[in-house]
N, C-alpha and C positions, 0 to 999 in steps of 0.2 A: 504493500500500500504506500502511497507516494506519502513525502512528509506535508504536513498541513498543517498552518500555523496557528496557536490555539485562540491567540486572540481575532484572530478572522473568523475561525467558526463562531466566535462570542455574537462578531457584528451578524453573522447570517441569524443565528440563536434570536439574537435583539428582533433584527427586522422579521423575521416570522413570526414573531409573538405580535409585531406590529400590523402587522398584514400575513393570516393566515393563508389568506390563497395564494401567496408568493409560489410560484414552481422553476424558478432560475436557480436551480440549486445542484450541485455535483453530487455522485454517489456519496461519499463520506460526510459532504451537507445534512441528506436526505437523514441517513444514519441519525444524523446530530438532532437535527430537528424531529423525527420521530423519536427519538429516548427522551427530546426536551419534552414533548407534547402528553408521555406519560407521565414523568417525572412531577412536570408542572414548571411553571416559569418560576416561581418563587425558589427552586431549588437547585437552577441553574449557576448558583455559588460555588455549591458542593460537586455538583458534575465538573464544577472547574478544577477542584480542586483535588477532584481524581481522574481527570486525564492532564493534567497540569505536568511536566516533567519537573520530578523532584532534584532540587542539586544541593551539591556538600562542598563544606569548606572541608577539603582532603591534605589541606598542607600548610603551615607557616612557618615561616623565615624570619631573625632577626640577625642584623648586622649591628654590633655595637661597637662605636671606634674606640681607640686604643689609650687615650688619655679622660683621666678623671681630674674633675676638680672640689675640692671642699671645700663646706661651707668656713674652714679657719683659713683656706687660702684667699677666698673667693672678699673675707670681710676684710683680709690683712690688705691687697691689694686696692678694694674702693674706699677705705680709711687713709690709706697714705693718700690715696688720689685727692680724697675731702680735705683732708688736713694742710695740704700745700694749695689749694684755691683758697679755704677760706684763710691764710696766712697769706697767698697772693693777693688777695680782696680784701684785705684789714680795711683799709679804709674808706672804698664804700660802704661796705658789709657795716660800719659803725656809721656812715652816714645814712643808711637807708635805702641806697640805692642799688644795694645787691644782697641776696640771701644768704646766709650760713648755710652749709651744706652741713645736714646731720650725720652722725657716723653711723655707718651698721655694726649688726651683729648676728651674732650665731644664733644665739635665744630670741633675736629678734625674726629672720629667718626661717626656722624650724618652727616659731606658733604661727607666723602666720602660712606658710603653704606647711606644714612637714618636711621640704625638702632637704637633704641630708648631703648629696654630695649632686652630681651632674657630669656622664660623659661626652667630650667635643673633638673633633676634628684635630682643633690645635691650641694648647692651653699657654704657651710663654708667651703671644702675641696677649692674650686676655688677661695674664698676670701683670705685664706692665703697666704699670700706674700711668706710665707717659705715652701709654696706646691705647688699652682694653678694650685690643678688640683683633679675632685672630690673624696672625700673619701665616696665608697661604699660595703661596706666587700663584697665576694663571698659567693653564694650559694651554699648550696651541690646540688648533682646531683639529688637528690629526690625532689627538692624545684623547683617548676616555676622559668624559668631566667627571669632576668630585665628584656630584650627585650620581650620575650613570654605575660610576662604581660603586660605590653604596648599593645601590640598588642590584645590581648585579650578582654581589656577595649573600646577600638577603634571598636572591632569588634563588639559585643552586641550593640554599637550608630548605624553603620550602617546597623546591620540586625533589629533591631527595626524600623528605617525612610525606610526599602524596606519592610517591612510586610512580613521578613521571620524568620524562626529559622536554627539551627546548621543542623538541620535535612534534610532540605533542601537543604544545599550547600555538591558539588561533590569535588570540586578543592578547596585548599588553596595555596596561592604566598603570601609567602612572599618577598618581591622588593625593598630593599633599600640599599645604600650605604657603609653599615658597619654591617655586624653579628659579633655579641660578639664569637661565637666560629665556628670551621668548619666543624663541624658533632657533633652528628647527624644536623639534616636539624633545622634550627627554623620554619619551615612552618608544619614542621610535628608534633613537639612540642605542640605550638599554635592550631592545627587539633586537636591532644590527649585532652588538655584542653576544647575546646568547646565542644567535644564530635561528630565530625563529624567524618562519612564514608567515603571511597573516597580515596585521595590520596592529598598530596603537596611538595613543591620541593622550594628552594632559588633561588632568580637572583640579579646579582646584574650590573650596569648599573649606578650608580654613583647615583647623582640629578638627573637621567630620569629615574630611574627605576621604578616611579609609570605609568608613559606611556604605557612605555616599556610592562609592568605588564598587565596595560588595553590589548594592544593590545593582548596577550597572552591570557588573556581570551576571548575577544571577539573569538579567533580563535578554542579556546576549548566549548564556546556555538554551534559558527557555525558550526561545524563539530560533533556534537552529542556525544561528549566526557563527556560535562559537565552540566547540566541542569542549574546551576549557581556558581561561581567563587566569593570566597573572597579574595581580593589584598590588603595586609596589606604592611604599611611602616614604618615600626618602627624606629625612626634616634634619636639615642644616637651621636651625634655629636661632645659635647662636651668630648666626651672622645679620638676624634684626631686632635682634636684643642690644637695650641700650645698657652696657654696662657701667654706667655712670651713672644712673637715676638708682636711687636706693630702695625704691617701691618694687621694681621690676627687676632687679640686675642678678637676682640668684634664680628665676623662675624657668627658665629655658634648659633643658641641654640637646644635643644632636643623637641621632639614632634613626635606623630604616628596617620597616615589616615587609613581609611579602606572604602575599594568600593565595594559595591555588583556590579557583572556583570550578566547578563542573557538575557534568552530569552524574546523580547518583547509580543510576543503571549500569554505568562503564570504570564507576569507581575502583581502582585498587588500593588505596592505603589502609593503611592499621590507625589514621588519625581523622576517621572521617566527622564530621558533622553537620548532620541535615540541618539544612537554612527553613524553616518552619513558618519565618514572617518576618518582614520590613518595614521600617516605617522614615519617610522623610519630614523634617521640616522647617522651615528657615520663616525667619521674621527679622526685616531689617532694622539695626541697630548700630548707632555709633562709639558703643561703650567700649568694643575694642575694635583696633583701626592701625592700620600703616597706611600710606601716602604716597612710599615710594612709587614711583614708576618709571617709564619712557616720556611722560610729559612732562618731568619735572625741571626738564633743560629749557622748556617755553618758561621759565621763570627764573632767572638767577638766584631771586634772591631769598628764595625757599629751599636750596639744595643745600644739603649738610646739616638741617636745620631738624629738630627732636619730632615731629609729626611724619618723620620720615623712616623712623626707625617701629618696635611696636610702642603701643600706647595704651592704657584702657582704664577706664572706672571700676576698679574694682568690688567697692562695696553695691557698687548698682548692678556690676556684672552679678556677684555673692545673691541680691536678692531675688533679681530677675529669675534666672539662668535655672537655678536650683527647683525651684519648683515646676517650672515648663519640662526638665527632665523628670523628673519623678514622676509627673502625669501623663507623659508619652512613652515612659514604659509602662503605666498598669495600662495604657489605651492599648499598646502592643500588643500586648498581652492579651489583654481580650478579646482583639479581633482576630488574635490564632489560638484563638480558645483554651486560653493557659492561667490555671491560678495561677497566683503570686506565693502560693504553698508549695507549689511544684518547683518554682523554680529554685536549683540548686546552687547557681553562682553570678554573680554581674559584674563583666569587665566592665567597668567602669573607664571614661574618660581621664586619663592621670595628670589635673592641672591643680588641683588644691588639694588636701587631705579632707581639709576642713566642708569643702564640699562636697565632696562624696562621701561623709558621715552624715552629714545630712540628707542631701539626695537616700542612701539607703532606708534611713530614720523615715524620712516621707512614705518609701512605698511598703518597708517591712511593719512598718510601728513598734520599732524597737530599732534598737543597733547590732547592727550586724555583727555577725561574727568576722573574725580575721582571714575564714578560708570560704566567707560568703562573697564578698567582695575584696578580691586581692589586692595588695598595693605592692607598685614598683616605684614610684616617684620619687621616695624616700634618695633612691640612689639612680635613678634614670632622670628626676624633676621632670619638666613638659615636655616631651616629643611631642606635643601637635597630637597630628593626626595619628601618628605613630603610640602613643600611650596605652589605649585602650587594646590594641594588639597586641603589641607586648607581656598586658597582663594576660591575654586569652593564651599565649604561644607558650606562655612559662607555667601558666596555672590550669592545664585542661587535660594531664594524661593521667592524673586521678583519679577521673571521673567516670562513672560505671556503664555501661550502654543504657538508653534512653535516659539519659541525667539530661535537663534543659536545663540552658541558661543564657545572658545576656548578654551581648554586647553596647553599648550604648556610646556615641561621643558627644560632645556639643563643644559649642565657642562660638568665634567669632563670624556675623552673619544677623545675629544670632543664628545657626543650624546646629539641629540634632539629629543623627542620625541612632535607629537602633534596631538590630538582626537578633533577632530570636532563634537558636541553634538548640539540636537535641543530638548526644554523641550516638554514633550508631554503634 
């Protein structure tokens, strides 16, 4: 039987319901609309969602780079950098006409995110107080970019734990927060290097774009586009992190996931899990924000200037943010038919501690246990989009066949994205 795509049978399913005498329909049409016409229109959900092709997250990958930085390094270097401004600046700073820069600290640090340490790319350029911020030369155009490589290494871990090769996957996404340049594609980059056929393309979606990602594959399995989908999330972070603002300068570090998606029917790995339910959702906000771009040279006198780097409201993020996730995961959840009893773990987004004790508090009504919702940020801080994978990739071979659980990201956008998985 030839393949037929399931959301085309929907629209025939629809217009027959609309117009019963409809007879412009192909054999496997006919099918569809005879089972609907037993069935009943009201129940055309559930026939979707057993001739629907089920697919599994069969693999993930993380690449962590090689240098860590601590929170005693991270306060030793933005103190010395305060303490010589504001001894540069004595005397406006006592005239009025310019700020004291307060000092950080570790106990300052750790309560408000938890974060504990942070790995990057490249840490002497970030420790000097007369830079802070990393020294890493350019590549020529013939050389692998940073990013590409990242994502490369990431991608070999997760096609190894799904029991596939290059050869196998159709689609490449790349999905994260920050591409080093804006063409060509880094997705297609990344393709050329592994040696895949096929095609890939960038998205980017903030800290959700590894969701975001998923759900974009799963939609490219579903619909026979793609046999299997690799969603790589490469987050060079620290390179729009201002590390001179004392609000923001420990909350970042660098890190890249990568997710096999596919068809459950063709699956071989020993790390499968079925994608159960999606949910996206974005509402625009200016709480967090960068600026930079390619237009920023139509203006002299805004380049190099702190709206260019990241930025955000934090307590307004803390209020917002928090509750919009905890109510898009019980909506998830419901509409795949899942108590909030059932479910056994929630990778959480890894940008605050202090938010994701809440966020769980919201949908458990209580606090969670330590191995209900994992943390890595403690010693990874923000990857972005990369967080919330990380804890799925380090915290999910535990877990017993049909154990469901979350993944969920959110930020900046506002978007949330959240994948509802059950391990097979």
């Amino acid at each position: 039987m030839p393949r037929y795509p399931v959301h085309a049978t929907k629209i025939k399913l629809a217009q027959h319901i609309a117009a019963p005498g409809n007879t412009k329909l192909s054999t496997v049409e006919h099918v569809c609309v005879k089972f609907a016409s037993l069935i009943g229109a009201t129940s055309i959900a559930k026939f979707e969602s057993l001739t629907m092709k089920q697919v599994v997250i069969s693999g993930t990958g993380l690449y962590t780079p090689p240098f860590s930085i601590s929170n005693e390094e991270l306060v030793t270097c933005f103190n010395a950098y305060a303490e010589k401004f504001n001894t540069d600046n004595a005397d406006a700073i006592a005239a009025g006409e310019v700020t004291a820069l307060d000092l950080s600290s570790v106990a300052f640090i750790e309560k408000a995110s938890g974060i504990k340490s942070r790995y990057v790319m490249e840490k002497e350029g970030i420790l000097d107080p007369a830079r802070m911020v990393s020294r890493i030369p350019e590549r020529g155009d013939d050389e692998l970019s940073l990013q590409a490589e990242m994502a490369v290494a990431a991608a070999h871990d997760a096609l190894a734990r799904a029991g596939r090769t290059p050869a196998d996957i159709d689609m490449v996404l790349v999905a994260c927060s920050n591409m080093q340049r804006a063409y060509p594609a880094m997705a297609v980059e990344v393709q050329d290097a592994l040696g895949i056929d096929g095609y890939g393309f960038d998205m980017n979606v903030a800290c959700s774009s590894a969701t975001f990602g998923i759900q974009q594959a799963v939609a490219a399995v579903q619909s026979g586009q793609a046999r299997a989908v690799l969603v790589l999330n490469p987050e060079i972070t620290s390179g729009h992190l201002n590390w001179r603002d004392r609000d923001s300068h420990f909350i970042f570090g660098d890190a890249c996931t990568a997710i096999v998606v596919e068809a459950k029917d063709t699956a071989v790995s020993q790390h499968q899990f079925e994608i159960i339910g999606t949910e996206l959702k974005t509402r625009f906000s200016n709480a967090i924000r960068n600026n930079f771009g390619f237009l920023n040279r139509f203006d002299e006198s805004g380049v190099g200037k702190a709206d260019k780097l990241f930025r955000q409201q934090g307590r307004k993020v803390f209020k917002e943010v928090c509750p919009m996730a905890a109510e898009m995961i019980k909506a998830t959840l419901a509409k795949a038919g899942v108590e909030v009893a059932q479910v056994s773990r929630y990778w959480l987004h890894q940008a605050n501690l202090n938010m994701n004790l809440l966020i769980a508090r919201l949908i458990l009504g209580r606090d969670a246990e330590a191995n209900e919702a994992p943390v890595i940020l403690d010693t990874y801080a923000n990857t972005s989009s990369a967080g919330s994978i990380i804890a799925f990739h380090k915290y999910q071979d535990d877990m017993a066949a049909g154990a469901t659980g979350v993944i969920c990201s959110f930020g900046a956008g506002y978007s949330i994205g959240c994948v509802i998985v059950r391990k097979v």
